[in-house]
matplotlib code that plots the C-alpha trace (Angstrom):
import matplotlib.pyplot as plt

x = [0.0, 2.1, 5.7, 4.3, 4.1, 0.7, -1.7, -4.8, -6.7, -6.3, -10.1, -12.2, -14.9, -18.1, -17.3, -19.7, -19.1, -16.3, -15.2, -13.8, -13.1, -9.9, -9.6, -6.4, -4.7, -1.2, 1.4, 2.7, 2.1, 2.0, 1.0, -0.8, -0.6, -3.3, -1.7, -3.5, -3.6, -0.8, -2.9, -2.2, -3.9, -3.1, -4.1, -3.1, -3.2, -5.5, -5.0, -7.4, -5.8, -2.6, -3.8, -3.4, -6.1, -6.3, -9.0, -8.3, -10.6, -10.0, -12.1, -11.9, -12.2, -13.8, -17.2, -17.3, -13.5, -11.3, -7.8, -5.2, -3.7, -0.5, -0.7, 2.4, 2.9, 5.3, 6.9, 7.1, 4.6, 3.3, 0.4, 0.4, 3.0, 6.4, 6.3, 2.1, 0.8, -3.0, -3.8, -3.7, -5.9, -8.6, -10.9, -13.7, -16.2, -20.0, -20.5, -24.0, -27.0, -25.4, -27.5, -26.3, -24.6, -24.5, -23.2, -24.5, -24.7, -24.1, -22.4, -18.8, -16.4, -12.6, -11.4, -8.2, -8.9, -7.6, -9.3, -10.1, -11.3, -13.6, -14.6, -15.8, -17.2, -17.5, -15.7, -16.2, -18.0, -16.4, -12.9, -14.3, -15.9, -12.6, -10.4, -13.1, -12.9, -8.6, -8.8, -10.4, -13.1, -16.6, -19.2, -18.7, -17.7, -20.1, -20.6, -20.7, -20.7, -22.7, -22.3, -25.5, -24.2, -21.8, -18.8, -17.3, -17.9, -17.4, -18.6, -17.8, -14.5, -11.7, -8.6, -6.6, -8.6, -8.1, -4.6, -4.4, -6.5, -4.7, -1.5, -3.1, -5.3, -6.4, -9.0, -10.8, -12.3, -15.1, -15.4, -13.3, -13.2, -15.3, -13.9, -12.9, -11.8, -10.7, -7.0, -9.0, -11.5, -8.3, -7.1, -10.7, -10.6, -7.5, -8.1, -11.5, -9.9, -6.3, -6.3, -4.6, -7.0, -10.0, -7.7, -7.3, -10.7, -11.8, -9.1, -11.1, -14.7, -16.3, -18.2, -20.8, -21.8, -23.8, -23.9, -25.8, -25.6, -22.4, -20.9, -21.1, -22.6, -25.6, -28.9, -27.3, -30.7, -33.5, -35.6, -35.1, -34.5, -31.6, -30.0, -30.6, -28.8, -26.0, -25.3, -24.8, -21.8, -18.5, -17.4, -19.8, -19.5, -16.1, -17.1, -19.8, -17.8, -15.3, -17.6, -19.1, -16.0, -14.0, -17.4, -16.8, -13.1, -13.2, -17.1, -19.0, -16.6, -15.9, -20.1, -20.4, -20.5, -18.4, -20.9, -22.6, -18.8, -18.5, -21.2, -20.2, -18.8, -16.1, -14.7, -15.3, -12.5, -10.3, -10.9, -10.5, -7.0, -3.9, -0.9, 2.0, 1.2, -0.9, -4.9, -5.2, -9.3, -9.4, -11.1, -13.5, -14.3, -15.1, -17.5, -19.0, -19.7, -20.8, -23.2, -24.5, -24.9, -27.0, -29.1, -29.7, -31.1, -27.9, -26.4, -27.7, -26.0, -28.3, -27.5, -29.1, -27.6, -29.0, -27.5, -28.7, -32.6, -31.7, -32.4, -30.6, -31.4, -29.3, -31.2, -29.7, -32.0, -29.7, -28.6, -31.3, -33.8, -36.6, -36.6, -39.1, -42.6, -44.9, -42.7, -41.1, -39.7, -37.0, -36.8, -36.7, -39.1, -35.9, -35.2, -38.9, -38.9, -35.8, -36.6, -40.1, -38.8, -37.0, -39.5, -40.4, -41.1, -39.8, -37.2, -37.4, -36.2, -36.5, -33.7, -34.1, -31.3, -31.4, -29.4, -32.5, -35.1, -38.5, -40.2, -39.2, -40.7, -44.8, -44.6, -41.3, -43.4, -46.4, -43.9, -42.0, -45.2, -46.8, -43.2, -43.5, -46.6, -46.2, -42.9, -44.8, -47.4, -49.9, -50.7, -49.4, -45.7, -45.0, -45.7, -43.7, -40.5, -40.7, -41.4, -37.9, -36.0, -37.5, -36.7, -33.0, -32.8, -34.4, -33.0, -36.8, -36.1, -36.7, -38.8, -41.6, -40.9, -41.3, -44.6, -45.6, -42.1, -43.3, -46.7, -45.5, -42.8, -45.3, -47.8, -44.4, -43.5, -47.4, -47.7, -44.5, -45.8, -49.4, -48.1, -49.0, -45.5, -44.1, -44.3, -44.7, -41.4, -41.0, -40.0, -39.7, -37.0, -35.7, -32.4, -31.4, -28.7, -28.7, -31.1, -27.9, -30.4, -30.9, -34.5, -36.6, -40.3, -43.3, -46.2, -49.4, -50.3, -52.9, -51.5, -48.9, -45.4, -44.0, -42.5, -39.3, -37.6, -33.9, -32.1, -28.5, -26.7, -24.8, -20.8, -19.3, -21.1, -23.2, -26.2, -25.7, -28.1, -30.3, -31.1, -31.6, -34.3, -36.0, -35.3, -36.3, -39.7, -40.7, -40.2, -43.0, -46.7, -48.2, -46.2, -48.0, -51.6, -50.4, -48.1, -50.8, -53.3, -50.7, -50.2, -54.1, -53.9, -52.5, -54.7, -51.7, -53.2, -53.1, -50.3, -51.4, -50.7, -49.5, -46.1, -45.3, -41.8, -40.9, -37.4, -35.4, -34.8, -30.6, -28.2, -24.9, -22.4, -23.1, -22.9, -25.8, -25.7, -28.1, -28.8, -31.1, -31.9, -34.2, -37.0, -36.4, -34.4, -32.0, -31.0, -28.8, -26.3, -23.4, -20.9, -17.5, -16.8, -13.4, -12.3, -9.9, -8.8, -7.5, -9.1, -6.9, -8.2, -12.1, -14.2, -17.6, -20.9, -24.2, -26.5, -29.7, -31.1, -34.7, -35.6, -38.3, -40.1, -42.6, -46.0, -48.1, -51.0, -49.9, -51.7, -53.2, -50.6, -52.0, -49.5, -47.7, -48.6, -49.0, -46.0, -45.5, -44.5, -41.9, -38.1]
y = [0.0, 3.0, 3.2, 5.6, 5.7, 6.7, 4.4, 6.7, 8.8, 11.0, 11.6, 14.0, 11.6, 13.0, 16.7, 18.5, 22.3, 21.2, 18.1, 16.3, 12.5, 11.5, 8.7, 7.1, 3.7, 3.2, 0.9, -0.4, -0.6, 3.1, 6.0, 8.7, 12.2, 15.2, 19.0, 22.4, 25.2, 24.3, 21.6, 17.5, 14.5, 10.7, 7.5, 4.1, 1.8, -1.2, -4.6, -5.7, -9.0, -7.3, -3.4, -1.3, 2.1, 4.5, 6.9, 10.3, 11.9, 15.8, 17.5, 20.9, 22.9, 26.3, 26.3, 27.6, 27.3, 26.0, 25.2, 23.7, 20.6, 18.4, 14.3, 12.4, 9.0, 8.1, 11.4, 12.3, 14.0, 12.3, 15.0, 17.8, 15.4, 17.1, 19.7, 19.4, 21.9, 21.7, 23.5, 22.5, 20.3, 21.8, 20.5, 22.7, 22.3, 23.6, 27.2, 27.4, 29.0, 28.5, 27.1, 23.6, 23.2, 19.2, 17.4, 14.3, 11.4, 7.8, 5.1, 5.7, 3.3, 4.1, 4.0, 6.6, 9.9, 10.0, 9.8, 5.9, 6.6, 9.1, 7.8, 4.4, 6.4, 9.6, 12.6, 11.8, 14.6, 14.5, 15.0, 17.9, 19.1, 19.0, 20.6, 23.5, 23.6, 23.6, 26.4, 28.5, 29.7, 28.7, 28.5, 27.8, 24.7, 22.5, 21.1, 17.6, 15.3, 12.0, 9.1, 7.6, 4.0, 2.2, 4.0, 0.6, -2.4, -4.9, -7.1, -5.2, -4.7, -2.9, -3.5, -2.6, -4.4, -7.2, -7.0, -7.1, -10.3, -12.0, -11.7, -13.3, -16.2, -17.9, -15.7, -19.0, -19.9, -18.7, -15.9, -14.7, -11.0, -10.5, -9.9, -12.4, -10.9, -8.5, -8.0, -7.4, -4.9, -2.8, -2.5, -1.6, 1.1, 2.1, 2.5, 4.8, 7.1, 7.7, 10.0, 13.0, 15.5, 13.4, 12.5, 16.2, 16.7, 13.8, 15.3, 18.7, 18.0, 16.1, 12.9, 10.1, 7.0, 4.7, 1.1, -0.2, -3.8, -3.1, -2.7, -6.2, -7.5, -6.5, -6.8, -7.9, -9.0, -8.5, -11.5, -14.3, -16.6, -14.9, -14.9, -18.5, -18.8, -17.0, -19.0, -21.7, -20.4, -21.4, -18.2, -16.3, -16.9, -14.7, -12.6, -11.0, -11.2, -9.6, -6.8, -6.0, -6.2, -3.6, -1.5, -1.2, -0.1, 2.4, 3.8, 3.5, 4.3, 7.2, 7.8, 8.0, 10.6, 10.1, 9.2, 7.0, 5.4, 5.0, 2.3, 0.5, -2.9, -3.4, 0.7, -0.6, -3.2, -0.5, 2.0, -0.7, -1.7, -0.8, -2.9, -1.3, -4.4, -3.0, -4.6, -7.6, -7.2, -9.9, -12.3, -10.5, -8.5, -11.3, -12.6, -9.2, -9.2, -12.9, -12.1, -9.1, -10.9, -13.6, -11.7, -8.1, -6.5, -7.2, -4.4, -1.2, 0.7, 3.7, 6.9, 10.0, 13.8, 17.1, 20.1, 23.4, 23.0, 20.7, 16.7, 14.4, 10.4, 7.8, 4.9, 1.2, -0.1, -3.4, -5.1, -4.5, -6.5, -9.2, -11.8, -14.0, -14.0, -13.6, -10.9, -9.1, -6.0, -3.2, -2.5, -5.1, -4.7, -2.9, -0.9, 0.3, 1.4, 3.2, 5.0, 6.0, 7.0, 9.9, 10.5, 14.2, 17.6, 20.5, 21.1, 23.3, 20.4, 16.7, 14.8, 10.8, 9.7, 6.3, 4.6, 3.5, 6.4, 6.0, 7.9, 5.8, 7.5, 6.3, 4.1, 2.1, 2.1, 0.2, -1.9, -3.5, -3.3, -5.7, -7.8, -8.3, -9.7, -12.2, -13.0, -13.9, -15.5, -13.6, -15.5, -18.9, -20.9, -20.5, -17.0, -16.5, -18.0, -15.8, -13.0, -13.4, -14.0, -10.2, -9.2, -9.9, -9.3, -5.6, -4.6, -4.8, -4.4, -0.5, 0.1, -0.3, -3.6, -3.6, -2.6, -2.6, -0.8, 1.9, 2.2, 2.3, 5.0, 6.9, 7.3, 8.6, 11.2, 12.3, 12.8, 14.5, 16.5, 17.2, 18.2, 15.5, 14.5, 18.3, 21.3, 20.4, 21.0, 23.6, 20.0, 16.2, 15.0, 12.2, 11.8, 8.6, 7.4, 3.9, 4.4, 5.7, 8.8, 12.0, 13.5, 15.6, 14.3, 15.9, 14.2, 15.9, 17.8, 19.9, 21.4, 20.5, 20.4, 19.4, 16.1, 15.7, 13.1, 14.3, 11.7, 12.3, 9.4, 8.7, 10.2, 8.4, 5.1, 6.3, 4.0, 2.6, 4.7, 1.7, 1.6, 5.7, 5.4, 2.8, 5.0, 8.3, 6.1, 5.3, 9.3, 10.3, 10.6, 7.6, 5.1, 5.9, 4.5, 2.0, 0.7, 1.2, -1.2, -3.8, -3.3, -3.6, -6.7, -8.5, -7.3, -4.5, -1.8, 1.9, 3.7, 5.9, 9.0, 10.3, 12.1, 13.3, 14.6, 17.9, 18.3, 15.5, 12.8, 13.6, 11.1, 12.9, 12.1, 14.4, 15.8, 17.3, 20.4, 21.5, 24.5, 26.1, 29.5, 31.7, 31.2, 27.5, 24.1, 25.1, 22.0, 21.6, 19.4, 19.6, 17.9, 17.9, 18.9, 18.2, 21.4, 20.7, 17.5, 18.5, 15.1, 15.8, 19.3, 18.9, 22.0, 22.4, 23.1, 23.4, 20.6, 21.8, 23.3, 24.0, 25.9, 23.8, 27.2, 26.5, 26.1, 29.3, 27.4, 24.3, 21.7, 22.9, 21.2, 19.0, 19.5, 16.0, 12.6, 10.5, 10.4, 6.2, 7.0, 9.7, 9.1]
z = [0.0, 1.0, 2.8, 5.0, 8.9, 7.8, 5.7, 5.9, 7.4, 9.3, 8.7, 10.2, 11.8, 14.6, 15.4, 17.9, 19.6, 21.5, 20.7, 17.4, 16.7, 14.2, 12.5, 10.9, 9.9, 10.7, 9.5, 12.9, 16.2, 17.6, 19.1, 17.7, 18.8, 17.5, 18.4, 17.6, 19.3, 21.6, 23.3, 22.6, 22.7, 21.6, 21.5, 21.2, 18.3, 17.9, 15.5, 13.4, 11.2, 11.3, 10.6, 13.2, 13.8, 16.1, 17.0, 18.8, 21.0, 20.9, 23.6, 24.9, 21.5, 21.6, 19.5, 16.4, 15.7, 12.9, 14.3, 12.3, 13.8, 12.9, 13.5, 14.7, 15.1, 17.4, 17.7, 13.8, 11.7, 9.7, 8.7, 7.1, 4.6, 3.9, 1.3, 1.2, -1.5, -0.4, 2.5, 6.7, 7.5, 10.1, 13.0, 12.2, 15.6, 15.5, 16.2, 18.5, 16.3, 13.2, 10.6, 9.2, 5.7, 4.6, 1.8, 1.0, -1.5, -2.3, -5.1, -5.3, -7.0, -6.4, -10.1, -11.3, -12.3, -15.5, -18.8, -19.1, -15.4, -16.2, -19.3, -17.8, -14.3, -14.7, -12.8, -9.3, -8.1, -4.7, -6.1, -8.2, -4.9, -2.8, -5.4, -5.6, -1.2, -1.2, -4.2, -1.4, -3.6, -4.1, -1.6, 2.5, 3.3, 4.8, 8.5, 7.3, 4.9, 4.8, 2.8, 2.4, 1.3, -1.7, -0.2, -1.3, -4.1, -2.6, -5.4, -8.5, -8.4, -10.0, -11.8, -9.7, -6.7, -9.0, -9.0, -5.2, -5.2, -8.1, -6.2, -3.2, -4.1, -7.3, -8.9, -10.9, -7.5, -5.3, -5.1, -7.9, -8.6, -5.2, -1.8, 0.6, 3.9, 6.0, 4.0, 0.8, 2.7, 3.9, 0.6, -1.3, 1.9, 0.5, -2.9, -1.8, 0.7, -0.7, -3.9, -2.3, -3.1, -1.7, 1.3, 2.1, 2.0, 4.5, 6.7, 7.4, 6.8, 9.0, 8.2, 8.5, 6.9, 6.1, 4.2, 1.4, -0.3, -2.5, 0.7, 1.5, -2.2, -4.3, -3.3, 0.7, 2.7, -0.3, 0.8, 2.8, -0.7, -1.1, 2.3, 2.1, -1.0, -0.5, 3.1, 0.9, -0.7, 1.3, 0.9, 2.5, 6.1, 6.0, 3.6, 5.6, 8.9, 7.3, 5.3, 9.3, 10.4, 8.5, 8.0, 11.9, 11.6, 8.9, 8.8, 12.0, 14.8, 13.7, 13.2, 17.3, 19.5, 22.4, 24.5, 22.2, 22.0, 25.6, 25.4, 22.4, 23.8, 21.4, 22.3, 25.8, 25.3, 23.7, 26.1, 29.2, 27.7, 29.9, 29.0, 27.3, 23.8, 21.2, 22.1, 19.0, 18.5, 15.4, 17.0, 19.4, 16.2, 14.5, 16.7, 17.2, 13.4, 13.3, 15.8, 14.5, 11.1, 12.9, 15.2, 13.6, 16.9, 19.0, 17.4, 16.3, 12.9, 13.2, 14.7, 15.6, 15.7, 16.8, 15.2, 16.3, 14.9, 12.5, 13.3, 11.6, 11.6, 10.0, 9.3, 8.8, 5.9, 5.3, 8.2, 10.6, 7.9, 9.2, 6.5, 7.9, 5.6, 8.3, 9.9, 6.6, 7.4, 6.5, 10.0, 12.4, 15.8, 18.0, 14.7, 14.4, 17.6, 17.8, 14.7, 16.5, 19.8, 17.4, 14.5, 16.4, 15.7, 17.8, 15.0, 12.3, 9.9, 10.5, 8.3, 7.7, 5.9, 4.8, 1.6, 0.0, -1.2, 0.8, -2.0, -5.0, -8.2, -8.2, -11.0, -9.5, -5.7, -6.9, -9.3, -6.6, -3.9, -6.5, -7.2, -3.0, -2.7, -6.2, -4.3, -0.8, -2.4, -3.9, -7.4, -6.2, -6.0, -9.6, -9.8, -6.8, -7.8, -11.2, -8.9, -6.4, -9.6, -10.8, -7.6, -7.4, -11.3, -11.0, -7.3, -6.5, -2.6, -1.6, 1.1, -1.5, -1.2, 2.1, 2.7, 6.2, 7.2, 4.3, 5.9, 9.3, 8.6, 6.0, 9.3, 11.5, 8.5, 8.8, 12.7, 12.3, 9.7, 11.3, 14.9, 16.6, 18.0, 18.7, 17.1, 13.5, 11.7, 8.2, 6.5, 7.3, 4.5, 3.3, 2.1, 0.2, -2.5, -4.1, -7.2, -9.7, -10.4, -8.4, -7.8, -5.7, -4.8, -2.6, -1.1, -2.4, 1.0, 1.6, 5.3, 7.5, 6.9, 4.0, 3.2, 0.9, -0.9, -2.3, -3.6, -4.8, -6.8, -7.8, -6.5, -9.0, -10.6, -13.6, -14.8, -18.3, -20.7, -21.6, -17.5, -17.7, -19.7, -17.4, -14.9, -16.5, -17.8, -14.5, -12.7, -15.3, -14.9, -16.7, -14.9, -12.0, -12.9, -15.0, -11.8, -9.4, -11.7, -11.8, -7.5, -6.7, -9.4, -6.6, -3.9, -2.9, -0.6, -2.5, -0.3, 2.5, 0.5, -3.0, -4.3, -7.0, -8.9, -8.2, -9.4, -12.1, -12.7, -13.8, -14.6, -13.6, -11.1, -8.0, -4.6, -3.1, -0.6, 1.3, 3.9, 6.1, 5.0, 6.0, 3.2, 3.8, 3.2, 0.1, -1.5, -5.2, -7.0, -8.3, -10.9, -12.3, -15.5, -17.9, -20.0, -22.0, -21.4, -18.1, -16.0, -13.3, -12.2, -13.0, -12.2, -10.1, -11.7, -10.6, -12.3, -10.2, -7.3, -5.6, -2.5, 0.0, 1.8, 4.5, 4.4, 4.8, 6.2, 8.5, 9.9, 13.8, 16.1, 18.7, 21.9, 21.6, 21.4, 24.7, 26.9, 26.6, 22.5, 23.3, 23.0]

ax = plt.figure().add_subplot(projection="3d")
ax.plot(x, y, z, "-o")
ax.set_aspect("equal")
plt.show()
């Protein structure tokens, strides 16, 4: 991988008013030191399979700062890098009463940057977006940026991934091209994080993430069919221990707050270690992931974060799955609830950001509503088994597909919405990835606060053109009667409410921002773009933007809902 004391990182993990949380990978057993401002603070290393990671808590910031700081490891810097051309990394910590700023989107494949790179993927627009940030021009940067899912392919792999693998293992068996544990995850992480540019800009903004299916392998958890196929392969056992074990490592540590950390059982162990050895987690990690694989609602991927009047939830829609037919479910029980307890108002913007879009375009909702029930049942064995073979064909598993989860979390948005869990917010939102096409829908309201589906994807994974037009085919107006015929064909309930397209659909790479303004929730996207032939200096443009302003007339608030429902 590198030569370097430093393997990655350091990135710019859960930052707060006073405190910050920095992530890196090192090549040995070490210690790793943070300074800025004259004050320091370190950490010890941990080993995962022979990687070693640290995670630095920095407390005692003043809000609303941006200090430079320097990493060392072991006494030497290793950060800022000698002779560094982009500017000092920052810890950038909340300033009270500011309004939040986020950057978000989904689907990025870690290909080079050059012209067969861009030809094949596109310009990733996040490396577009952090040359634009170390220029010092453009707009302010934002508070954070969240990766709503595909940070990694796990199962579509590159050539230079390939390469890797090839030199470690016959590629003519199971599972070939794929991933097969946790050495193969650290270098995929590699490849994603270490373009300079994009390193830089993961050292100063700070982040949060989330997992989809490429993450571990396409359509991960879509019915219980395939999670009984798959469990047949022999490869598979380590290949989703080691997919929840590095997703662990190198996204959702850095995802907690310190106090959220302080309970996490595997931190506990870290924390809890004394000895002067470096703390060897492989096999308690293992079994962590094992376990959480097995029994979904031992551990919780999810997260919650209040900034200022902004309330943001990350929702697991992948691992936290109930397969069972007579118990189907995106969200499991413990997931349901948790997501309940927090569905409130008293904010001026609610934010639910989960991978898959809860608002799929009309026509594509009552499509995979009706491939569900044919899949469970509906129309008989035969027509069942031609359904799960659609389903896994077509990616047929959005929360449409999930229809009880959809209803129950369509009647949250609502209560939300009407006032009947808090003061009704200006918005409820949801912000997804996954679909390879960005969009904005509304539900058809007549009062109460709006509800928003923005969808931003893909970062850097374009859809074939054949697949745009299904895509673009489905956003439009007539696919939405004809889709809801073929739905109430097999007996599917019509959905509690109706949306409709507001904004898209558009193909390009992208990375949405949005912001809380005073007329409202300002959201737009934005690309790279080539000029003459220059692919390793892309510039930023604006692909579309819309403005979500209050309503003028909302809903008459009821107090709150009974006191046994609230967080």
């Amino acid at each position: 991988m590198t030569t370097s004391a430093l393997v990655l990182g350091p990135m710019m993990r859960y930052v707060d008013e006073t405190s910050a949380s920095i992530w890196v990978e090192t090549r040995d057993a070490s210690r790793v030191t943070v300074s800025a401002g004259g004050k320091q603070w370190d950490a010890r290393t941990f080993a995962v399979h022979s990687h070693h990671y640290a995670l630095v808590e920095v407390d005692g910031l003043e809000p609303g700062s941006s200090s430079p700081y320097t990493v060392d490891i072991d006494g030497a810097q290793v950060w800022p890098e000698a002779g560094a051309t982009l500017p000092p990394p920052l810890i950038p910590t909340l300033k009270p009463g500011k309004p939040l700023r986020l950057a978000y989107g989904s689907c990025r494949t870690s290909v080079p940057h050059d012209a067969s790179g861009n030809r094949s993927h596109g310009v990733d627009a996040l490396r577009a977006y952090a040359l634009e940030m170390s220029s010092g021009g453009g707009e302010p940067w934002p508070d954070l940026v969240a990766f709503l899912g595909d940070q990694v392919y796990a199962d579509s792999t590159s050539e230079q991934m390939q390469e890797f693998i090839k030199a470690r293992r016959d590629m003519t068996e199971p599972p070939g091209e794929e991933l097969k544990d946790f050495e193969e995850y650290a270098h995929l992480y590699f490849l994603a994080w270490s373009d300079p540019t994009n390193r830089w800009l993961l050292s100063t903004l700070p982040t949060a993430m989330i997992f989809d299916d490429h993450d571990i392998r396409d359509d991960w958890n879509a019915s219980l069919s395939w999670r009984e196929s798959i469990q047949d392969a022999e490869w598979w056992h380590g290949r989703i221990v080691a997919g929840l074990a590095s997703y662990w490592v190198y996204q959702h540590l850095g995802n907690l707050s310190p106090q959220d950390r302080a309970g996490d059982p595997i931190w506990q162990k870290i924390a809890a270690h004394r000895g002067s050895d470096e703390l060897d987690l492989s096999g308690e990690l293992d079994k962590f992931a094992e376990r959480a694989d097995r029994d979904p609602e031992s551990y919780r991927w999810s997260y919650c974060r209040d900034v200022g009047d902004v309330r943001l939830i990350v929702a697991d829609s992948r691992a936290a799955r109930n397969l069972q037919p007579d118990r189907r479910a995106l969200l499991d029980d413990a997931e349901m609830a948790w997501l309940d307890a927090r569905m409130q108002g008293g904010f001026r913007h609610l934010l639910v950001a989960t991978s898959l879009p809860f608002l799929l375009p009309m026509g594509l909702h009552h499509l995979e509503a009706w491939d569900e029930a044919v899949s469970e049942g509906a129309w008989g064995k035969r027509a069942a088994r031609a359904g799960e073979k659609l389903r896994q064909a077509a990616d047929l598993e959005h929360w449409a597909a999930f229809q009880d989860s959809f209803r129950k979390v369509a009647g949250m948005a609502a209560e939300v919405a009407d006032g009947l869990r808090g003061t009704a917010p200006e918005s409820v939102t949801f912000l997804s990835g996954d679909v390879h096409f960005s969009y904005v829908s509304e539900v058809k309201r007549a009062a109460g606060s709006r509800i928003i589906q923005a969808v931003c994807s893909p970062i850097r994974n374009p859809l074939p053109r054949v697949l745009r037009s299904f895509g673009a085919v489905m956003s439009y107006a007539l696919a939405a009667p004809v889709g809801a015929l073929i739905a109430r064909s097999a007996k599917v309930a019509d959905p509690p409410f109706r949306w409709s397209g507001i904004k898209g659909p558009w193909f390009d790479n992208n990375l949405a921002c949005l912001e809380v303004v005073p007329e409202g929730l300002k959201l737009w996207w934005q690309r790279g773009v080539v000029d003459g032939g220059d692919h390793l200096h892309p510039r930023l443009e604006r692909v579309a933007d819309i403005t979500v302003a209050p309503r003028r007339t909302p809903a008459k608030a009821a107090a709150r809902r009974p006191s046994a429902r609230r967080a």
